[in-house]
PDB file with SEQRES, HELIX, SHEET and CRYST1 records, atoms N, CA, C and O in Angstrom:
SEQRES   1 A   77  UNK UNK UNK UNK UNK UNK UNK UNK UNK UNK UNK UNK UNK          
SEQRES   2 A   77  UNK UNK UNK UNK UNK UNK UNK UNK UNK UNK UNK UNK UNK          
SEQRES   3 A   77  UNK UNK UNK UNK UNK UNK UNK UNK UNK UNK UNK UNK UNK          
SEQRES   4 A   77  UNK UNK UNK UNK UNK UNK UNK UNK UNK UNK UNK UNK UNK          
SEQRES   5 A   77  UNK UNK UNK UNK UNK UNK UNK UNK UNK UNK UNK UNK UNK          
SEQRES   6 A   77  UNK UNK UNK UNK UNK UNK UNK UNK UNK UNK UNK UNK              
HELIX    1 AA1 UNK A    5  UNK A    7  5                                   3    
HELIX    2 AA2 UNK A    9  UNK A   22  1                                  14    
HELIX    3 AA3 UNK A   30  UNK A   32  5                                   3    
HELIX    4 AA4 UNK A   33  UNK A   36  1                                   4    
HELIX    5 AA5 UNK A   39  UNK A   41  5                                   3    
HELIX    6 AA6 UNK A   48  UNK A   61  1                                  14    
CRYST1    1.000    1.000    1.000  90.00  90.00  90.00 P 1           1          
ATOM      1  N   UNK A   1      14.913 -20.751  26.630  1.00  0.00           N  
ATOM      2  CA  UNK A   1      15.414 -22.093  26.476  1.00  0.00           C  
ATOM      3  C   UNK A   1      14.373 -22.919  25.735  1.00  0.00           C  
ATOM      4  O   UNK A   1      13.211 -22.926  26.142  1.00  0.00           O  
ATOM      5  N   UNK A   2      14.722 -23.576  24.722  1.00  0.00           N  
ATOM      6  CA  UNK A   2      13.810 -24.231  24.096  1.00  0.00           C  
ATOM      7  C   UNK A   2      14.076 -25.780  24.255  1.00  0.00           C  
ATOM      8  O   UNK A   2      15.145 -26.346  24.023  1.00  0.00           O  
ATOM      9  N   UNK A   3      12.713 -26.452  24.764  1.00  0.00           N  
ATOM     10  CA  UNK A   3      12.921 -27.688  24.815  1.00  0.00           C  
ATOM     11  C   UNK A   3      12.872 -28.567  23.618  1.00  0.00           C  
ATOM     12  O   UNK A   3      12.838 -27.903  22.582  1.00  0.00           O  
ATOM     13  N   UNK A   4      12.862 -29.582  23.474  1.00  0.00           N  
ATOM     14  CA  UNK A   4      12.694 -30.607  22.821  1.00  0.00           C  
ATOM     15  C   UNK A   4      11.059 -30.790  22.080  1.00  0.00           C  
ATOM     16  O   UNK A   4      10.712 -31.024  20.923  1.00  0.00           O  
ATOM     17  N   UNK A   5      10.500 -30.622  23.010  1.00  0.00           N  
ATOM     18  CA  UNK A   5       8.503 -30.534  22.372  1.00  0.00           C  
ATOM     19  C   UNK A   5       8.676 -29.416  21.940  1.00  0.00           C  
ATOM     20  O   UNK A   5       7.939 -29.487  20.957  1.00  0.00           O  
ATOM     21  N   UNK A   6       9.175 -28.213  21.910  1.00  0.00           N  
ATOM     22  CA  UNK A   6       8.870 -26.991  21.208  1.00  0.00           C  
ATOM     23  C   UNK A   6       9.553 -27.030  20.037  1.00  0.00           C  
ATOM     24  O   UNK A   6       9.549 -25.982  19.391  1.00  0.00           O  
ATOM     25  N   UNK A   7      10.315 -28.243  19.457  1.00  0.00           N  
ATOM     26  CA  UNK A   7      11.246 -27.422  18.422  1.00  0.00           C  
ATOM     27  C   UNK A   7      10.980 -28.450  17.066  1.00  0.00           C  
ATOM     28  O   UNK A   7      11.737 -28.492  16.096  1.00  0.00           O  
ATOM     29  N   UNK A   8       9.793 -29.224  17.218  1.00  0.00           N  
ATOM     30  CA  UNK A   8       9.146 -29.691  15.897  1.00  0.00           C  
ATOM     31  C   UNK A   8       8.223 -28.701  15.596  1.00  0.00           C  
ATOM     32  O   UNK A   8       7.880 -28.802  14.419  1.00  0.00           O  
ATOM     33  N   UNK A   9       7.668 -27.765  16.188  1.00  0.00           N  
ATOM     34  CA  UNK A   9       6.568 -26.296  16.015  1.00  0.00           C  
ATOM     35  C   UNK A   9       7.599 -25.592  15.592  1.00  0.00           C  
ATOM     36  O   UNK A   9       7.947 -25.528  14.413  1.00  0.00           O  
ATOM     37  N   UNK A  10       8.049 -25.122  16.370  1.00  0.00           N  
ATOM     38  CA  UNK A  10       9.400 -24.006  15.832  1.00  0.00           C  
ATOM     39  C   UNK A  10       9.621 -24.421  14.144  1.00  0.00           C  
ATOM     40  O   UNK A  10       9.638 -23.593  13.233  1.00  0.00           O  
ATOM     41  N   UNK A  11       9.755 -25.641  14.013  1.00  0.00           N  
ATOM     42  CA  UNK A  11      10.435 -26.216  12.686  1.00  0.00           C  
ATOM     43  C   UNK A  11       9.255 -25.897  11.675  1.00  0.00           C  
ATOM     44  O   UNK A  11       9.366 -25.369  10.569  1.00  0.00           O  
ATOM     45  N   UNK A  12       8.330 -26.250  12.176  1.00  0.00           N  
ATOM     46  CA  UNK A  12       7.086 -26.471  11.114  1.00  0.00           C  
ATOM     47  C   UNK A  12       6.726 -24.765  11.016  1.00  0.00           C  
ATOM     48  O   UNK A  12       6.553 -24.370   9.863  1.00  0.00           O  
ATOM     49  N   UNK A  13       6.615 -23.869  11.962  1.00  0.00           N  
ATOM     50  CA  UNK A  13       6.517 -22.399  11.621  1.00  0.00           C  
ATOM     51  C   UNK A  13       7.688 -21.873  10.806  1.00  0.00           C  
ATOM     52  O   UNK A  13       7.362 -21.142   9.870  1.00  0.00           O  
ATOM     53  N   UNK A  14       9.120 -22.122  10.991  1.00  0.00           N  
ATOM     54  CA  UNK A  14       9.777 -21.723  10.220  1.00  0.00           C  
ATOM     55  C   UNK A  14       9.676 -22.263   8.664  1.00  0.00           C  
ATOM     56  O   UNK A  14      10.224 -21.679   7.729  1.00  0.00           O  
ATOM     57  N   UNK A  15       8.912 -23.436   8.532  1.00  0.00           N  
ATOM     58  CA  UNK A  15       8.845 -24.173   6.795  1.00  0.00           C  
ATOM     59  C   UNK A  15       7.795 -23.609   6.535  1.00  0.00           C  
ATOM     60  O   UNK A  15       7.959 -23.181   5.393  1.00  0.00           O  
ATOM     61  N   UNK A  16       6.463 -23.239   6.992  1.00  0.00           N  
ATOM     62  CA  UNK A  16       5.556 -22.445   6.915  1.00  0.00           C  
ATOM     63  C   UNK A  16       5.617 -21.229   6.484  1.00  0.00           C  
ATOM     64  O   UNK A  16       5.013 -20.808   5.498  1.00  0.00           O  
ATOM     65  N   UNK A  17       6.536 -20.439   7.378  1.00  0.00           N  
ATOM     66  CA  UNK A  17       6.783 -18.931   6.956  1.00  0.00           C  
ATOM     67  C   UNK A  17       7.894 -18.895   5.293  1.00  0.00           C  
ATOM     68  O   UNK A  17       7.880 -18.100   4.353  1.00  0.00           O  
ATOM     69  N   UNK A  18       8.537 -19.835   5.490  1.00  0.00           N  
ATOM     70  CA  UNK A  18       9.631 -19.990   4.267  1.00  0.00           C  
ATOM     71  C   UNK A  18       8.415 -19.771   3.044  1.00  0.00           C  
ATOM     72  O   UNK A  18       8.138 -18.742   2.429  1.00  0.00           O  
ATOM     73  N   UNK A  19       7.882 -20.977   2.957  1.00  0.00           N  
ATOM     74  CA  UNK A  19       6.443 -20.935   1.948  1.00  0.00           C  
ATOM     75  C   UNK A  19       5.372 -20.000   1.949  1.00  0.00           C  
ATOM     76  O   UNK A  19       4.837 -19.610   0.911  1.00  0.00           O  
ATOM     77  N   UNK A  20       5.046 -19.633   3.092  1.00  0.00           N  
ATOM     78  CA  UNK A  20       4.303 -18.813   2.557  1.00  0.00           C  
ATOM     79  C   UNK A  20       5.010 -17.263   1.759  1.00  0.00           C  
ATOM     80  O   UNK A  20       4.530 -16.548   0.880  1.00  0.00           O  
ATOM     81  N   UNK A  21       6.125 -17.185   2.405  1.00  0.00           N  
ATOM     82  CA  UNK A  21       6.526 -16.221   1.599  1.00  0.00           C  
ATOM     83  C   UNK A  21       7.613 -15.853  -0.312  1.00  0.00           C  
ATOM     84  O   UNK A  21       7.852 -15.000  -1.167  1.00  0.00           O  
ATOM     85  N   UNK A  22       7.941 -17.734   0.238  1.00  0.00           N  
ATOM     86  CA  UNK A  22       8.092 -17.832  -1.665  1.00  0.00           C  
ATOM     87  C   UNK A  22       7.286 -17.811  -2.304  1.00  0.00           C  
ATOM     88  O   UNK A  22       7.391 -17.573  -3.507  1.00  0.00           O  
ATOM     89  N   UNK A  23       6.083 -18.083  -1.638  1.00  0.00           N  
ATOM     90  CA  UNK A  23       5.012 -18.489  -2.973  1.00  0.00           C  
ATOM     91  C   UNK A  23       4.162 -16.677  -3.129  1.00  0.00           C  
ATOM     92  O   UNK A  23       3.155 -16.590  -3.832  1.00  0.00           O  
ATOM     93  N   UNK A  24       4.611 -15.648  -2.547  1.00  0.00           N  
ATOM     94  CA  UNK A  24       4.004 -14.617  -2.444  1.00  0.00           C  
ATOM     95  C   UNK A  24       4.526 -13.673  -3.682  1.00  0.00           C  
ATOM     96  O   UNK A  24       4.042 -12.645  -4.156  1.00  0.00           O  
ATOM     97  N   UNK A  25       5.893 -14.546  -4.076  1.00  0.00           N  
ATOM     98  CA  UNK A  25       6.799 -13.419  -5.319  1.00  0.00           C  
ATOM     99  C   UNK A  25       6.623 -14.161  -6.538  1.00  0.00           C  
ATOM    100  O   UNK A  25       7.118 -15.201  -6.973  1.00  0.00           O  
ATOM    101  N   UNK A  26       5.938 -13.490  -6.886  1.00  0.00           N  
ATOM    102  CA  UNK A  26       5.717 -14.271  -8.682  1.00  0.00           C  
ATOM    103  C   UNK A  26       6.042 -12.977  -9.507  1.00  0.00           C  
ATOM    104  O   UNK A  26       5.844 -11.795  -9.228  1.00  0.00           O  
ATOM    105  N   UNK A  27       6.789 -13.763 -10.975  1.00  0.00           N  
ATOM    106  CA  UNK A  27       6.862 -12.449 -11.931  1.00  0.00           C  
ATOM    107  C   UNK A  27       5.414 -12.421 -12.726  1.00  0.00           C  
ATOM    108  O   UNK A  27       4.727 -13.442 -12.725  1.00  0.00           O  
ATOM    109  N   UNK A  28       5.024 -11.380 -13.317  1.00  0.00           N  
ATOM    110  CA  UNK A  28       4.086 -10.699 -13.943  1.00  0.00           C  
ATOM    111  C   UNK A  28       4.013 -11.483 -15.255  1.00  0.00           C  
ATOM    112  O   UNK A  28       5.184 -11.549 -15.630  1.00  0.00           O  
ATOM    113  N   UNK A  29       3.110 -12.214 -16.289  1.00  0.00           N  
ATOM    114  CA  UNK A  29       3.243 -12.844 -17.061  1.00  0.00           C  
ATOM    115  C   UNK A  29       2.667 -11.582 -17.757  1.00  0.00           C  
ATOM    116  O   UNK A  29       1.905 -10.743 -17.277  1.00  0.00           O  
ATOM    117  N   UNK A  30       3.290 -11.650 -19.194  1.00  0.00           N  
ATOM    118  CA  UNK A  30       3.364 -11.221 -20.968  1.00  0.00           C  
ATOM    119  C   UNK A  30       1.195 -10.618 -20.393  1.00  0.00           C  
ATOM    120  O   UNK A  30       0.850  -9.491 -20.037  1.00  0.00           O  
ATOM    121  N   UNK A  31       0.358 -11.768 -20.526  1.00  0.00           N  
ATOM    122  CA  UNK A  31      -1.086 -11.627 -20.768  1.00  0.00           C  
ATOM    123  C   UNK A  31      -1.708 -11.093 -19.464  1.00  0.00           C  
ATOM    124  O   UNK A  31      -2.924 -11.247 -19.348  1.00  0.00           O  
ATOM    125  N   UNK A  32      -1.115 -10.557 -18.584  1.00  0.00           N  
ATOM    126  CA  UNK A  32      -1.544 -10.608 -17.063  1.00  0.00           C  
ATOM    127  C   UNK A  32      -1.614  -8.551 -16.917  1.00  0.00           C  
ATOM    128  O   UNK A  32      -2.391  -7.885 -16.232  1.00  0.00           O  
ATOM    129  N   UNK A  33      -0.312  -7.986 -17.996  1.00  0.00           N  
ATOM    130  CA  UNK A  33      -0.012  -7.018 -17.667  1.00  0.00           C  
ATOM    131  C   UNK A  33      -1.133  -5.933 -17.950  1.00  0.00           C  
ATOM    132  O   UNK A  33      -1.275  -4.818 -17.449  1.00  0.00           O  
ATOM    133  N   UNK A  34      -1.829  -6.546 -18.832  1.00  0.00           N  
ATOM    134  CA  UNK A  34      -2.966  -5.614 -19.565  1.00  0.00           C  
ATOM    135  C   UNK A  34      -4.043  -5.678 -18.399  1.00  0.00           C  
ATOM    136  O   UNK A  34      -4.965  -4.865 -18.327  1.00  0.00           O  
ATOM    137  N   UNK A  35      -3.867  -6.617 -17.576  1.00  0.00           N  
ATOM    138  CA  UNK A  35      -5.112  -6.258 -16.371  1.00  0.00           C  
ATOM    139  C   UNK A  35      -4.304  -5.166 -15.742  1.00  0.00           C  
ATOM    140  O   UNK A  35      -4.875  -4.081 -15.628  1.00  0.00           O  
ATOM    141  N   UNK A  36      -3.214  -5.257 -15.363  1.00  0.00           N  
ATOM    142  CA  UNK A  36      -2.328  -4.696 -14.275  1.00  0.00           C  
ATOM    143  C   UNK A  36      -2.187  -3.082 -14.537  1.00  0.00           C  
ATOM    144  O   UNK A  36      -1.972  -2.469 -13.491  1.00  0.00           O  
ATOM    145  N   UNK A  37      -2.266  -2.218 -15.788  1.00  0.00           N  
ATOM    146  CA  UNK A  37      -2.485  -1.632 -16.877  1.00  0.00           C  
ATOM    147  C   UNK A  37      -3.789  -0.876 -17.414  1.00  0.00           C  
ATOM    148  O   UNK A  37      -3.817   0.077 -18.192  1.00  0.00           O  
ATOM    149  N   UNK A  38      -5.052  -1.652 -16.699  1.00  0.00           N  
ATOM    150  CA  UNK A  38      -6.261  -1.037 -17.171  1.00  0.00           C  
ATOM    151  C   UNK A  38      -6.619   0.151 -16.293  1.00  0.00           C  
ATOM    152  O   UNK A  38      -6.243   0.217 -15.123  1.00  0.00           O  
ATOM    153  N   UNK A  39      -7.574   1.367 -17.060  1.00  0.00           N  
ATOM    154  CA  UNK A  39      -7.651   2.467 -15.862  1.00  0.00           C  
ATOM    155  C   UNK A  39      -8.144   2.099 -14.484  1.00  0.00           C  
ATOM    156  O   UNK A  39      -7.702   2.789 -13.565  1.00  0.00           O  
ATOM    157  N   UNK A  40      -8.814   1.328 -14.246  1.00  0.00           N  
ATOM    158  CA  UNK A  40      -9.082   1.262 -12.755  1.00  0.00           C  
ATOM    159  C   UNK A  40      -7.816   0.697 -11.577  1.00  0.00           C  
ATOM    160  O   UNK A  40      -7.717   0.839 -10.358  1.00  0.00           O  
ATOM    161  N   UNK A  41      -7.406   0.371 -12.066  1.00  0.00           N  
ATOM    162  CA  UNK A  41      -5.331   0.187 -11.414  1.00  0.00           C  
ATOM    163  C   UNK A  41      -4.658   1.735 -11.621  1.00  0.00           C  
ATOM    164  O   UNK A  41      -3.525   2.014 -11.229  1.00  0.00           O  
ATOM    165  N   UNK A  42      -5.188   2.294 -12.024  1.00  0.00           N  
ATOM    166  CA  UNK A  42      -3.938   3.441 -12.071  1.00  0.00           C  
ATOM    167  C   UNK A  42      -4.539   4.431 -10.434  1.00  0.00           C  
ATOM    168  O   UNK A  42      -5.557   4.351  -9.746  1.00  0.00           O  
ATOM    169  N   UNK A  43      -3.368   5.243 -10.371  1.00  0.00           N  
ATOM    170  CA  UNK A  43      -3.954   5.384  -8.897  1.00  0.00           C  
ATOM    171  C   UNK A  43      -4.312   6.660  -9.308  1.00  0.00           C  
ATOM    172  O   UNK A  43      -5.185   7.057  -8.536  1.00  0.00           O  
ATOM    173  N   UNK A  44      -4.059   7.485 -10.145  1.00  0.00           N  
ATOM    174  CA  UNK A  44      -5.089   8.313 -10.773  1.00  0.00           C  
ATOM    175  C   UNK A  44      -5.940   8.609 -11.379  1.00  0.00           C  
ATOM    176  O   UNK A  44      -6.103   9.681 -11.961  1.00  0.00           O  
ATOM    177  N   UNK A  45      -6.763   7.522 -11.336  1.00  0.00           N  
ATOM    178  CA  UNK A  45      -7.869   7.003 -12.006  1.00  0.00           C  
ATOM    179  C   UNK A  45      -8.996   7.938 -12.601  1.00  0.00           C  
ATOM    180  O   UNK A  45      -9.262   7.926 -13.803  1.00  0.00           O  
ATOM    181  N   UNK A  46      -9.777   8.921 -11.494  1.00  0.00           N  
ATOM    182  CA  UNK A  46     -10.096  10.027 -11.203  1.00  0.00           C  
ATOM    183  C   UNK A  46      -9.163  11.068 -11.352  1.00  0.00           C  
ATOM    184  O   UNK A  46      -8.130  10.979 -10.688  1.00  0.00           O  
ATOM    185  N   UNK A  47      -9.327  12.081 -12.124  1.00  0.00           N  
ATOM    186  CA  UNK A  47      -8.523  12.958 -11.614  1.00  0.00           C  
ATOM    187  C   UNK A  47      -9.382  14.484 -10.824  1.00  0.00           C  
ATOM    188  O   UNK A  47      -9.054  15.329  -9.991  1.00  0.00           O  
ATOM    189  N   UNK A  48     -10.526  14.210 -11.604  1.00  0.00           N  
ATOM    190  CA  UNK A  48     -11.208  15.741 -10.453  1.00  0.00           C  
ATOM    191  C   UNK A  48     -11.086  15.173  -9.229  1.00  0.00           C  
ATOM    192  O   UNK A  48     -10.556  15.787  -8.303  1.00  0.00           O  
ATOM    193  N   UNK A  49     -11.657  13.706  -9.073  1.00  0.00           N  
ATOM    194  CA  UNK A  49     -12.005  12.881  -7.723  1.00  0.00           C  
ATOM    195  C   UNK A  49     -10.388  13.120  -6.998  1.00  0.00           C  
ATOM    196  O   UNK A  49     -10.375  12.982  -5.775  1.00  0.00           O  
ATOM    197  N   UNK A  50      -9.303  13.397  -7.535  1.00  0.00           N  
ATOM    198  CA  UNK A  50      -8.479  13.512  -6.873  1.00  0.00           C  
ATOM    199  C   UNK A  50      -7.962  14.647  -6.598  1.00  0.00           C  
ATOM    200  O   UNK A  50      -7.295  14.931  -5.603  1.00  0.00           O  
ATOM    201  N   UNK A  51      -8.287  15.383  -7.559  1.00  0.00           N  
ATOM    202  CA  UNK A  51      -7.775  17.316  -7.058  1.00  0.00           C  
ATOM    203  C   UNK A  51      -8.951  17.842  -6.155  1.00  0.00           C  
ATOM    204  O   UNK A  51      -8.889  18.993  -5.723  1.00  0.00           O  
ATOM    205  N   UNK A  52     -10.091  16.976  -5.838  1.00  0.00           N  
ATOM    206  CA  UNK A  52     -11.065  17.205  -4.876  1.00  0.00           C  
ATOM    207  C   UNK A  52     -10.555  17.203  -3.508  1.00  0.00           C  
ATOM    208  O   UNK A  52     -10.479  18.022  -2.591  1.00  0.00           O  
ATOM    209  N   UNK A  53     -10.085  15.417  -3.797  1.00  0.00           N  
ATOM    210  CA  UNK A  53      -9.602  14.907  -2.489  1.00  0.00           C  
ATOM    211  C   UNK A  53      -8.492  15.401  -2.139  1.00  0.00           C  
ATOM    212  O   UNK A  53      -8.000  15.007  -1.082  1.00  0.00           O  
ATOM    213  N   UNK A  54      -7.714  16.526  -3.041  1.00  0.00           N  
ATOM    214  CA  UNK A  54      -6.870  16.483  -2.386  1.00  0.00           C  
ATOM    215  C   UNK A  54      -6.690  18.047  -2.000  1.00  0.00           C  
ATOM    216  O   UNK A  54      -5.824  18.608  -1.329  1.00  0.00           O  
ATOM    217  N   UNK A  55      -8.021  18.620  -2.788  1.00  0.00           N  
ATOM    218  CA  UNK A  55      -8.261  20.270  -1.810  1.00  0.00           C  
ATOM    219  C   UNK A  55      -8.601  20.038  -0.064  1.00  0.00           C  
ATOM    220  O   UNK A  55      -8.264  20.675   0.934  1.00  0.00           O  
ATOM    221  N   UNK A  56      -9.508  18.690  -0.295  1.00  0.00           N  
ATOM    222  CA  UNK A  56      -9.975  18.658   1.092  1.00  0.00           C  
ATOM    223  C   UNK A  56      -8.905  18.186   1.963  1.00  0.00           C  
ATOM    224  O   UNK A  56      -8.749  18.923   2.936  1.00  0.00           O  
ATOM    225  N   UNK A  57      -8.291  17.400   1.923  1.00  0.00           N  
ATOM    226  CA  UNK A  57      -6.483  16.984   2.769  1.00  0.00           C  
ATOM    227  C   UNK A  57      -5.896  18.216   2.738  1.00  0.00           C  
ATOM    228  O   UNK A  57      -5.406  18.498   3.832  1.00  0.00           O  
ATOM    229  N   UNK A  58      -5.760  19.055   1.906  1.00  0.00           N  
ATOM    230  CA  UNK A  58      -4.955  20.485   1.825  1.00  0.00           C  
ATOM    231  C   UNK A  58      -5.364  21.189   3.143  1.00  0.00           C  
ATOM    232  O   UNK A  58      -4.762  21.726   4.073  1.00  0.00           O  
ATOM    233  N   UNK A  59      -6.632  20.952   2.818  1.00  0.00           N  
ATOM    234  CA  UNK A  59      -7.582  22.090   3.829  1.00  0.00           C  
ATOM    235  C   UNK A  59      -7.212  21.651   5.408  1.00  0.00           C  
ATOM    236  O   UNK A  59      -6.988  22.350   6.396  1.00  0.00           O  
ATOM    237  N   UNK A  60      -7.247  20.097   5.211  1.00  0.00           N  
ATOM    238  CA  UNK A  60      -7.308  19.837   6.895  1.00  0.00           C  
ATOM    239  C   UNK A  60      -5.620  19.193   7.348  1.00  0.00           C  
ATOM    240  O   UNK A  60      -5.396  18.807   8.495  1.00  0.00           O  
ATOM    241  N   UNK A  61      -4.618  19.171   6.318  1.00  0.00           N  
ATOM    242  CA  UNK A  61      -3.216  18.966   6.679  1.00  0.00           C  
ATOM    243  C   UNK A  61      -2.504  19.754   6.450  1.00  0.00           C  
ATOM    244  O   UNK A  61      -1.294  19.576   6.596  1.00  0.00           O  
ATOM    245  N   UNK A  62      -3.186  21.252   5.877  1.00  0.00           N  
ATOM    246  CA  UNK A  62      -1.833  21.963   5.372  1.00  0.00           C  
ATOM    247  C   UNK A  62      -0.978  22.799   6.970  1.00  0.00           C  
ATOM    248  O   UNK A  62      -0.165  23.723   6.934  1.00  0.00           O  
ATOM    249  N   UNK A  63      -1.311  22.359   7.746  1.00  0.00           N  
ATOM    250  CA  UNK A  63      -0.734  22.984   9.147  1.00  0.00           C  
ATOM    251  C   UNK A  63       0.405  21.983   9.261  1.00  0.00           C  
ATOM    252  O   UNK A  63       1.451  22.176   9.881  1.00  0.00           O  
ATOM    253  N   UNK A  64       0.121  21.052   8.686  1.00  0.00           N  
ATOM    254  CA  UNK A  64       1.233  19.809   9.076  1.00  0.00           C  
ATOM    255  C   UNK A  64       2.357  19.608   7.880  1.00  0.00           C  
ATOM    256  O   UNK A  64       3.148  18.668   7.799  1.00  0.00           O  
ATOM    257  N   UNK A  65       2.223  20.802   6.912  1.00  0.00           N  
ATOM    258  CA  UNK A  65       2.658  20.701   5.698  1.00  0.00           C  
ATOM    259  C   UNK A  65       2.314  19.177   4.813  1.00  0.00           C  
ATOM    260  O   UNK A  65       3.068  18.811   3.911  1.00  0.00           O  
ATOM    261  N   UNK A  66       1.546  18.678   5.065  1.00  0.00           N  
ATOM    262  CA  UNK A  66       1.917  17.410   4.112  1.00  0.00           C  
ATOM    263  C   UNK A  66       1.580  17.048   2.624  1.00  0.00           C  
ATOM    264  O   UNK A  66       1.822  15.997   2.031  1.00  0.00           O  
ATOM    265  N   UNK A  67       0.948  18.202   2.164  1.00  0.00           N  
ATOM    266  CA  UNK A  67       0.065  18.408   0.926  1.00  0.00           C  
ATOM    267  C   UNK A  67       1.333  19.359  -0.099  1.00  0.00           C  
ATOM    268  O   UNK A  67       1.581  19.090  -1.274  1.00  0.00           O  
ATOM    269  N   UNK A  68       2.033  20.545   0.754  1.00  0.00           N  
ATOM    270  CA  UNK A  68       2.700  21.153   0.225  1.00  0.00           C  
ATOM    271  C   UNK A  68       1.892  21.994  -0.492  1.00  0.00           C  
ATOM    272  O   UNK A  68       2.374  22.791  -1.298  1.00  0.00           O  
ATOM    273  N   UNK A  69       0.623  21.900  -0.272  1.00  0.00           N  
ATOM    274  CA  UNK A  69      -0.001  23.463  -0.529  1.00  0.00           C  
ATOM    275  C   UNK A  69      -0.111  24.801   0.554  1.00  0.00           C  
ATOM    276  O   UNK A  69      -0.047  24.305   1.679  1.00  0.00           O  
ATOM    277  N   UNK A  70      -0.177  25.514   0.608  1.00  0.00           N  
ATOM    278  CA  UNK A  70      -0.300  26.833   1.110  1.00  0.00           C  
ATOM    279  C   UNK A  70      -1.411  26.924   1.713  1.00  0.00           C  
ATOM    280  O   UNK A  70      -2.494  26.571   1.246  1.00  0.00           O  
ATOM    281  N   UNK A  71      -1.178  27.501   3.008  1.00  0.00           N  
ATOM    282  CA  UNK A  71      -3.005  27.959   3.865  1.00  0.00           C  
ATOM    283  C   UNK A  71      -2.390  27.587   5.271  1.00  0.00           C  
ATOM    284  O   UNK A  71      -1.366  27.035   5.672  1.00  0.00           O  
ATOM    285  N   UNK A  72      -3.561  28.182   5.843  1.00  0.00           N  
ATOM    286  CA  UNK A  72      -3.387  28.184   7.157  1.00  0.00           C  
ATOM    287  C   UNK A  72      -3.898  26.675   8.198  1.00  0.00           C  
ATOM    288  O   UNK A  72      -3.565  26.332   9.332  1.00  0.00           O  
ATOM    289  N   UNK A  73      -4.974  25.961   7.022  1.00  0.00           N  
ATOM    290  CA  UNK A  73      -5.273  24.809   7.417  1.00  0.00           C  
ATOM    291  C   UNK A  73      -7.258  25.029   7.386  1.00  0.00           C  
ATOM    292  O   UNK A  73      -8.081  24.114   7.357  1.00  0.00           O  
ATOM    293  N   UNK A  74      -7.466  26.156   7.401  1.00  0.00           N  
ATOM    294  CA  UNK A  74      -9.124  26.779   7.455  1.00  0.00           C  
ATOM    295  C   UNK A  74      -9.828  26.169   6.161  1.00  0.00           C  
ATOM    296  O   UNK A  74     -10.990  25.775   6.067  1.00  0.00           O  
ATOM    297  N   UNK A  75      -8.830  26.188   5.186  1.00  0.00           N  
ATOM    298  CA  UNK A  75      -9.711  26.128   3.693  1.00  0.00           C  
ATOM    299  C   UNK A  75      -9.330  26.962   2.804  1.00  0.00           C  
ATOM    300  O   UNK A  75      -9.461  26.793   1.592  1.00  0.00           O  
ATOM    301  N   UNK A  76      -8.635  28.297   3.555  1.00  0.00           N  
ATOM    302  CA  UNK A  76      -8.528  29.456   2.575  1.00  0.00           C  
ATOM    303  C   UNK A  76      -7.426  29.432   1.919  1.00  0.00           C  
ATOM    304  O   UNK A  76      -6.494  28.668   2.173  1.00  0.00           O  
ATOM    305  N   UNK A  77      -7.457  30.624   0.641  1.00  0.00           N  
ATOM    306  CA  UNK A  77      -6.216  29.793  -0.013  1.00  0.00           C  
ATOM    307  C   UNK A  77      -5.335  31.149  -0.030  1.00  0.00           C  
ATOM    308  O   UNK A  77      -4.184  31.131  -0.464  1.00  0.00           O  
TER     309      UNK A  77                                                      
END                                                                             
């Protein structure tokens, strides 16, 4: 049951949450994309650094299948 003192808070969290979450969606401007675009944004940035990282996840998830490589989970291949 909500009283009367609770429902200028209520009001002001709901205009709060409204804003904070319009102001969270912006489109990508024309001059912005070339940051968005440079190698350190790409998520393969590395790629030994990532066929590394991702022998070692192999090694210690492949029991759980989540790598979709082959092994028993030891290391071996």
């Amino acid at each position: 049951m909500t009283t009367l003192a609770h429902r200028p808070a209520f009001a002001f969290a709901c205009v709060l949450a409204f804003a904070l979450g319009a102001s969270s969606c912006a489109p990508v401007r024309p001059w912005e994309r070339s940051v968005l675009a440079s190698e350190p944004m790409r998520p393969d940035a590395r790629p030994e650094e990532s066929r590394a990282r991702g022998h070692m996840l192999g090694a210690r998830e492949t029991s759980q299948g989540a790598t979709g490589e082959r092994g028993g989970g030891c290391g071996c291949r």
